[in-house]
N, C-alpha and C positions, 0 to 999 in steps of 0.2 A: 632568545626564548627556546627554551629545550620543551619538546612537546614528544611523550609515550606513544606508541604505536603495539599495536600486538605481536608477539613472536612470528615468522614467517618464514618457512621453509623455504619459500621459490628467490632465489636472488632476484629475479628480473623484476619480481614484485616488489621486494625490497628497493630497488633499484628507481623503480616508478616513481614509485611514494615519496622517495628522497630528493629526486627531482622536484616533484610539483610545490614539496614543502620551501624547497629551495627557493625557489623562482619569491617567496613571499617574505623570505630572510629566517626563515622558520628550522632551526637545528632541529630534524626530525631522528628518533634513537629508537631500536627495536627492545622487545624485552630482556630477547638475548645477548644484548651488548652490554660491552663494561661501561658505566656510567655513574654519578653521587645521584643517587635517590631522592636529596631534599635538590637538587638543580630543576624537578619537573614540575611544570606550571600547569601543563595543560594534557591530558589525556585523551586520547583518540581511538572511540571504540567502536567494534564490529560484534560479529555476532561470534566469534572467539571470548571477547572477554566481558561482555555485558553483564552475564549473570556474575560474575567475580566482583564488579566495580568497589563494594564496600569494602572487600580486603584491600584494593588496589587503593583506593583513599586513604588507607591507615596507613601502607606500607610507603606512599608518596605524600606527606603531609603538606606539601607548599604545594601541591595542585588545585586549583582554583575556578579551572574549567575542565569541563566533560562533554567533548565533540561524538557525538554520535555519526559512524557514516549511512546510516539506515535513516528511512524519513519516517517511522514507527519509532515509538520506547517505549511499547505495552511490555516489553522483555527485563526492563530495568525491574530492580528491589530498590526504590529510593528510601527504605527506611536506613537503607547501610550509608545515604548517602549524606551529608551533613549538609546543613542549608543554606551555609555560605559558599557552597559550590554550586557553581550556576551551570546548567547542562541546557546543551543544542540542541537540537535533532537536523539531519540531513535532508526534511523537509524541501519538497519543490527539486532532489536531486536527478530525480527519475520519474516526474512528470509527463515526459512528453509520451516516453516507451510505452508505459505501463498505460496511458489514454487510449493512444493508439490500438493496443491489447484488448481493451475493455470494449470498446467501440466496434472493433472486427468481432469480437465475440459478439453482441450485440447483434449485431447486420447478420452475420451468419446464421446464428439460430431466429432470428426475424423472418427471415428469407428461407427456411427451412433447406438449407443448400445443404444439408448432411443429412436428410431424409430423400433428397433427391440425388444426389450423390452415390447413397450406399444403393438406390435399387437401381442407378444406370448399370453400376460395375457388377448388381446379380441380372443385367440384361433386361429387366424392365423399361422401357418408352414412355413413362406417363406421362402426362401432358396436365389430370388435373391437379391441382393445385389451390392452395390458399394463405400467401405470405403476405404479411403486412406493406401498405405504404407508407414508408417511412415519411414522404412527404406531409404534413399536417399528423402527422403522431404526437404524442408525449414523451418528453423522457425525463425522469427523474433522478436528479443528481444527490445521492446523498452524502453529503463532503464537501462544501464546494472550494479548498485548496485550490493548489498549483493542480493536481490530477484530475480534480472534478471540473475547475474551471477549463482544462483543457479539453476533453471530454463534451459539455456543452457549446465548446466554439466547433468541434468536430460536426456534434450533429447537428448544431445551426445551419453548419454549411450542408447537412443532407435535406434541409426544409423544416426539420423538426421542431416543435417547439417545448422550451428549454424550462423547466425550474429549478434551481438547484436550494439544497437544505445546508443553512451554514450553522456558525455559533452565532450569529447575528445576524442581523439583516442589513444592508449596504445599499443605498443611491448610487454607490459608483459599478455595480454590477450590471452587466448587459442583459440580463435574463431576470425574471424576478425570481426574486429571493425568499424564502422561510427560515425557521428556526425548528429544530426536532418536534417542539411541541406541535406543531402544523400536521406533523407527516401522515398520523393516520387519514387526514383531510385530502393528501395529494394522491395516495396507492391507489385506490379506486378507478382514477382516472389516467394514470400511468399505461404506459403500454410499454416499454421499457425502462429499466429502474437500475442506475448504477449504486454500487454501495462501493464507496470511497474514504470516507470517514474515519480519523485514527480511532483503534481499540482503546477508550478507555471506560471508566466507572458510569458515563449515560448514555454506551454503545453495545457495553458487552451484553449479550441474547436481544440487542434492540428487534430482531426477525424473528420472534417466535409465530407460533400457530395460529394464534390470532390477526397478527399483522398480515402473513403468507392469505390469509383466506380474506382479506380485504384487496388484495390484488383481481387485476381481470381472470379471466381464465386462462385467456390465452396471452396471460403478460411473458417478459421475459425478465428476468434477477440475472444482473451480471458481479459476483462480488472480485472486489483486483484491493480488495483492501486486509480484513485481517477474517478467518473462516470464524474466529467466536463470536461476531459480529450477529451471526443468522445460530440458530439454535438446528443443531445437526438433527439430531431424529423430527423436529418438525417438518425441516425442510423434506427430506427420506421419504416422511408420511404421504406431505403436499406433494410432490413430483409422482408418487406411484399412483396416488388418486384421481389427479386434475392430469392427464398423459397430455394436453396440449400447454399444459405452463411450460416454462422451461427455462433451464439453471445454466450461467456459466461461469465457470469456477476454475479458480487462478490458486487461491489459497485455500491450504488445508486444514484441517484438524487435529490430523497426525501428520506431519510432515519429517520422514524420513531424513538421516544426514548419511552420508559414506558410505552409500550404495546401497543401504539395508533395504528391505523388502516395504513396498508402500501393504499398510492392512489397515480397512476403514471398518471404525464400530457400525456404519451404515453403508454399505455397497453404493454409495449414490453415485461414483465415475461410471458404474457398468447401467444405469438407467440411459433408455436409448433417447430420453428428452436433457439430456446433459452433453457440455460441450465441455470438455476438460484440460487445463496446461497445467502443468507441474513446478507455480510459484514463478516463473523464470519471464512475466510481463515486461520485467525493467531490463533485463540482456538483449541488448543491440550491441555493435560493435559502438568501442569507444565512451561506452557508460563507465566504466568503472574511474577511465580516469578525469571526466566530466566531474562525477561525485566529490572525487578529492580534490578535485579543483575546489568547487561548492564548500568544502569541509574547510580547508585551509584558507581559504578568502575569508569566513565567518574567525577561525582562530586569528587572522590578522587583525580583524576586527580587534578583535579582544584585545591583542597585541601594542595598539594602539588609543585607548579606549573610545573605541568608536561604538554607536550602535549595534547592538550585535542583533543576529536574525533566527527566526527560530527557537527563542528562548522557550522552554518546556515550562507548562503553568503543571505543579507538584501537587495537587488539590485534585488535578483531574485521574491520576493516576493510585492515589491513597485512598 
């Protein structure tokens, strides 16, 4: 089975990928290799070629499947995409990272340890104080996936008690479970609220002003998911009003590629109730080739016709 991969300047990276495909019997081919165009079955994509995918169908017609290595496809055009091509997502890839991420964000501004922080090192002593106990808190999981469910086993283990918001509701979940329609029902009582959730059509502005102002005051919004998720100038508005909410933000709005200058239509990394990382939750050592492990185990699937995982429902994203 010949399976596309995107152009790659780094040999070593080149070199990776070919290995990990190997190990599953998988002839893995760059763009820029000489190869018959009608030999590829299966395409393999990053965030190089995602917006492309509908040329890349025409010009590969016996391709069949479409691996994403990203555990999101808000980025895909599936109108270019034909409906007997069945597309993955990298889902549950970078799970564990990006939990972790979420959770330290979390605790962090919970604990107000960067207000207490920035006045030790201008030489203040204070001693008063008023950081939550995390013990018998709430936290609100909205996603509950591989990220969200990892996420709710973290703060279980901090005493916390757990709900998470899925696409259904589930008996075999450890924590009880909702469905989006609930959620105005759970914010109120929330004291920390993760947004984990993939971007699609009954997520995108799911945070607007209304939602933000059914929160406590002094709740905490951690988003580790996709930034259009929360509606940027409400949030802006809510964080300069309410100074004890407080935001932690992984993903952007704009998010720069290739060094270029970060510039937000709404200053919110420079609000001092904002904890900020720069998208980069899922980088630990050894993720990248974790993923394509994940990636190519699902193409084997295929390969063999086995179950395959992470199939993308096309409804949610049109």
């Amino acid at each position: 089975m010949k399976v596309l991969a995107p152009r790659s300047e780094l040999d070593r990276a080149k070199k990776v990928q070919k290995e990990i495909a190997g190990k599953f019997g998988i002839d893995l081919v760059f763009e820029d290799d000489v190869f018959d165009s009608d030999s590829i079955t299966v395409i393999l994509a990053n965030h190089l070629n995602m917006n492309k995918l509908g040329i890349y169908v025409k010009k590969f017609s016996n391709a069949k499947m479409i691996q994403t290595m990203s555990a999101g496809v808000d980025m895909l055009d599936f109108t270019g995409i034909p409906d007997d091509i069945i597309v993955c997502s990298n889902a549950g890839a970078y799970s564990i990272p990006v939990a972790e991420h979420a959770v330290a964000m979390g605790v962090t501004l919970a604990k107000n340890l960067i207000e207490y922080n920035t006045s030790m090192k201008n030489g203040q002593f204070v001693q008063r104080g008023n950081s939550l106990k995390l013990h018998g808190a709430r936290a609100l999981v909205v996603g509950y996936g591989g990220i969200g469910s990892h996420i709710g086993m973290l703060c279980e283990g901090l005493g916390m008690r757990v709900t998470g918001i899925g696409r259904s509701v589930s008996s075999k979940d450890r924590n009880p479970m909702a469905t989006l329609k609930d959620l105005d029902q759970f914010l109120p009582e929330s004291d920390i609220v993760f947004i984990t959730t993939p971007l699609n059509n009954a997520t995108r502005n799911l945070f607007n002003a209304d939602r933000l102002n059914l929160m406590k005051e002094s709740s905490v919004l951690v988003n580790v998911a996709r930034a259009q998720i929360i509606v940027q100038k409400d949030l802006y508005d809510h964080l300069v009003k309410h100074i004890r909410f407080k935001a932690g933000i992984d993903t952007w709005w704009n998010e720069p590629r290739g060094g270029l200058e970060f510039v937000e239509e709404h200053p919110i990394s420079s609000l001092p109730n904002v904890l900020c990382s720069p998208h980069n939750s899922s980088m630990v050592d050894g993720i990248i080739e974790d993923a394509l492990t994940r990636a190519f185990e699902n193409v084997n699937r295929y390969k063999h016709g086995e179950k395959l995982h992470n199939v993308v429902r096309r409804e949610d994203y049109m």
